[in-house]
C-alpha positions as CSV (number, residue, x, y, z in Angstrom):
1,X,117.0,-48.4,85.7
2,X,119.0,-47.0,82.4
3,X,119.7,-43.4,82.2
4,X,117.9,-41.5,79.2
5,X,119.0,-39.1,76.5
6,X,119.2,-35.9,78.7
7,X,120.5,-38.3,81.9
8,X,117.5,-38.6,83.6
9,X,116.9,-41.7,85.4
10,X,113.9,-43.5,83.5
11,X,111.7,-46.5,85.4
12,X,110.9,-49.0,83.2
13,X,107.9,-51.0,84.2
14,X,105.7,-53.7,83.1
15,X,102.1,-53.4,83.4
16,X,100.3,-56.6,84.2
17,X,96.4,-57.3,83.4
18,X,96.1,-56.8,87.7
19,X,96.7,-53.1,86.7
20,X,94.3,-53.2,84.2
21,X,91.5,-54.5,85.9
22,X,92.3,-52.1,88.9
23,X,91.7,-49.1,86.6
24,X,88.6,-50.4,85.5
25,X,87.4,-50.7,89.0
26,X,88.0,-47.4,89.5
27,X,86.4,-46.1,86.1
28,X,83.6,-48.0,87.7
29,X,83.6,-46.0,90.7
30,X,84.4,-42.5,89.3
31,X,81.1,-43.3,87.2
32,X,79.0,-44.8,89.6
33,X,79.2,-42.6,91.9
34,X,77.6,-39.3,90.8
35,X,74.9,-41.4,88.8
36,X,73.6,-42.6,92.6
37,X,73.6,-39.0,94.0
38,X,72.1,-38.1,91.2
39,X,69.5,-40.5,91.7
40,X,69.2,-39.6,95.2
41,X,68.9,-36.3,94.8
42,X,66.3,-36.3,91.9
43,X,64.1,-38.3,94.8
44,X,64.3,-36.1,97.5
45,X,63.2,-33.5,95.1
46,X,60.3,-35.0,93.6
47,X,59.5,-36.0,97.3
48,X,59.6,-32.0,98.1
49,X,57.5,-31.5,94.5
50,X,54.1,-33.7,96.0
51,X,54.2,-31.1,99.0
52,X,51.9,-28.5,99.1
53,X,50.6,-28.4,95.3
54,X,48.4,-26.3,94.0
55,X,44.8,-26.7,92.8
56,X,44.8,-27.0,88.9
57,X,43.5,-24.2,87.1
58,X,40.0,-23.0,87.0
59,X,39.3,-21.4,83.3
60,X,36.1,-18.8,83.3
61,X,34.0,-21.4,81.3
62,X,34.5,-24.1,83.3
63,X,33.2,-24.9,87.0
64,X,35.8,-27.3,87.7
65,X,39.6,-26.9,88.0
66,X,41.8,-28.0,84.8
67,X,43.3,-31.8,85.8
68,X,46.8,-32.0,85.9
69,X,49.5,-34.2,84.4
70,X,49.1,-37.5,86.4
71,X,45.1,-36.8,86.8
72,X,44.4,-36.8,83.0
73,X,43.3,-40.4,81.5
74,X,44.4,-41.9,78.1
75,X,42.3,-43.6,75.6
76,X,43.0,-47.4,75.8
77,X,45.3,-48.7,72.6
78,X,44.5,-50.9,70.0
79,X,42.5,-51.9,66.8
80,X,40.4,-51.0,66.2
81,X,40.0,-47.9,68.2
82,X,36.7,-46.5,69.5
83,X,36.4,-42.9,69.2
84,X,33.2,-40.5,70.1
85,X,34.4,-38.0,67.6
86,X,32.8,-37.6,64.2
87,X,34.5,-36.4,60.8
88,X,33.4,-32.8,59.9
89,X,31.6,-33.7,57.1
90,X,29.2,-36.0,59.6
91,X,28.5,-33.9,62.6
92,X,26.5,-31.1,60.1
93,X,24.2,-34.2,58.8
94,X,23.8,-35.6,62.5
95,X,22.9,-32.1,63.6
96,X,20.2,-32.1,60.6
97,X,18.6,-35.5,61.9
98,X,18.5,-34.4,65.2
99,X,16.6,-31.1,64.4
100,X,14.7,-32.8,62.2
101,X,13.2,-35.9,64.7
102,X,14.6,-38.7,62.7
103,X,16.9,-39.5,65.4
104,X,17.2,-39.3,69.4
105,X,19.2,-36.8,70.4
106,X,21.7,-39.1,72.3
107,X,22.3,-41.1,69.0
108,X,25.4,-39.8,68.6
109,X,26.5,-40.9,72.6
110,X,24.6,-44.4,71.9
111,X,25.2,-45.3,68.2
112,X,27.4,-45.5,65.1
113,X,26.6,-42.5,63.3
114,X,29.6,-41.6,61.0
């Protein structure tokens, strides 16, 4: 012990890598810690989320209820991708086929027709 400018009594001591590695632990801890409650907690409430839902929504044109989030399908991914939509400028000529007999009406369900 040496005494210090003002006279207080100063402690000098050495820090080892021991001290080092015990801070980290706890740095480890401090952070760990509320990312697990967390973790728990965001599964107990989802858990109280699939209780009780509510039928999707049923819009005045439809019959059958809107299909929610987890319901709802996606196209498959790839190339090339397959499509049942036509550009604009094709669905007016496939319309004038039809009307016209020079093609069955599901052609555009069946065939390539843009």
């Amino acid at each position: 012990m040496r005494k210090g400018i003002f006279g207080w009594t100063l402690a000098v001591r050495i820090v080892t890598r021991e001290d080092f590695e015990h801070d980290a632990q706890a740095d480890k801890v401090c952070r760990e810690g509320p990312y697990h409650r967390a973790g728990a907690a965001w599964f107990v409430f989802d858990k109280f989320n699939q209780i009780g839902q509510n039928p999707g929504f049923t819009p005045k044109w439809s019959d059958k209820p809107l299909l929610k989030s987890w319901e709802k399908t996606k196209p498959p991914l790839g190339w090339p991708r397959e499509t049942d939509s036509l550009c604009p400028r094709c669905v007016p000529e496939i319309r004038q086929q039809i009307l016209e007999r020079q093609s069955p009406p599901r052609s555009p369900v069946h065939g390539q027709t843009g």
